[in-house]
N, C-alpha and C positions, 0 to 999 in steps of 0.2 A: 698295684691295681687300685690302692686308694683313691689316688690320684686322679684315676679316669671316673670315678662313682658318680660328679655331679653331671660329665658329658654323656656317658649312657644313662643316665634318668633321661636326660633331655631327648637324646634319640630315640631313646625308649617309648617316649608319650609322642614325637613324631612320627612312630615306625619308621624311623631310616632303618634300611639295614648298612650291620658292622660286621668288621671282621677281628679279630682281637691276635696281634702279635706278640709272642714269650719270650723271653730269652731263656733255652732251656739248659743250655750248658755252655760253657767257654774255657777255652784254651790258650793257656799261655795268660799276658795279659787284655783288659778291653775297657769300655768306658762303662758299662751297665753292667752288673751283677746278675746269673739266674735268678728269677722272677721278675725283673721288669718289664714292665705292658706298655702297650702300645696300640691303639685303637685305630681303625681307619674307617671314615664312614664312605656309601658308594658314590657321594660327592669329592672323596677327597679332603675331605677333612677330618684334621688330627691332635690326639689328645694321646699326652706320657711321649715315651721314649724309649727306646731298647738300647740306644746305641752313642749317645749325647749329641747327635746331630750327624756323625761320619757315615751313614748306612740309610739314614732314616727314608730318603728317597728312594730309594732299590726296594726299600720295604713296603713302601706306600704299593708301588708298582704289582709287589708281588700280592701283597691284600688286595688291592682289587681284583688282580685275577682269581682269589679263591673267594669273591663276591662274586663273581660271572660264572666261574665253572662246579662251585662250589665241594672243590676240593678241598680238606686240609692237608696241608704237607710241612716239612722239615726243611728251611732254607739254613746255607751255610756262607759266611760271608769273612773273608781270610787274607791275610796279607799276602800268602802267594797266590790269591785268588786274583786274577788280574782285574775281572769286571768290580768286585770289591773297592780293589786299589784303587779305579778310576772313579768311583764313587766316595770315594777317601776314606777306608779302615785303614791306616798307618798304625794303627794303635800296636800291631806287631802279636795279635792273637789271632784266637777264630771262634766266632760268635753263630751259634746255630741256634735258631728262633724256631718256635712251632706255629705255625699261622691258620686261624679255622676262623668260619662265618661263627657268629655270636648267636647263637640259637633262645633269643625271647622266652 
């Protein structure tokens, strides 16, 4: 979360709203460790990383949707996950993120 402190000040003093994605747990092996953040603002733009670039786009996708409907939810992204696959987790784990709007 360090990482993302100077990009949320900045959205912060813009009011963008953000959505802040976790890695809360992982199986097997993967590229990011529980706790790494991942910010996504409702432009689309992105600070950190959950995943070292293999997932990062599925993940943008799925934060803005819990910017629009403002759900938070538990995504899971896995080698026998095929839409995963297609978005390139090879890594040969499975990477379950918690994704919520960043409440100001």
């Amino acid at each position: 979360m360090k990482e993302l402190f100077d990009d949320l000040d900045r959205w912060r003093a813009a009011g963008t709203r953000v959505a802040i994605a976790r890695v809360v747990d992982l199986e097997g092996s993967g590229p990011r460790l529980p706790g790494a953040a991942m910010a996504v603002t409702e432009d689309g733009e992105v600070a950190g990383s959950v995943s070292g670039g293999c997932v990062e786009g599925a993940v943008v996708v799925e934060a803005l949707d819990v910017l629009t409907t403002g759900d938070r939810r538990i995504v899971t992204f896995g080698y026998s996950d095929d839409e995963a696959f297609a978005v390139g987790l090879t890594c040969g784990g499975t990477l379950h993120l918690y994704i919520e709007p960043l409440d100001w």
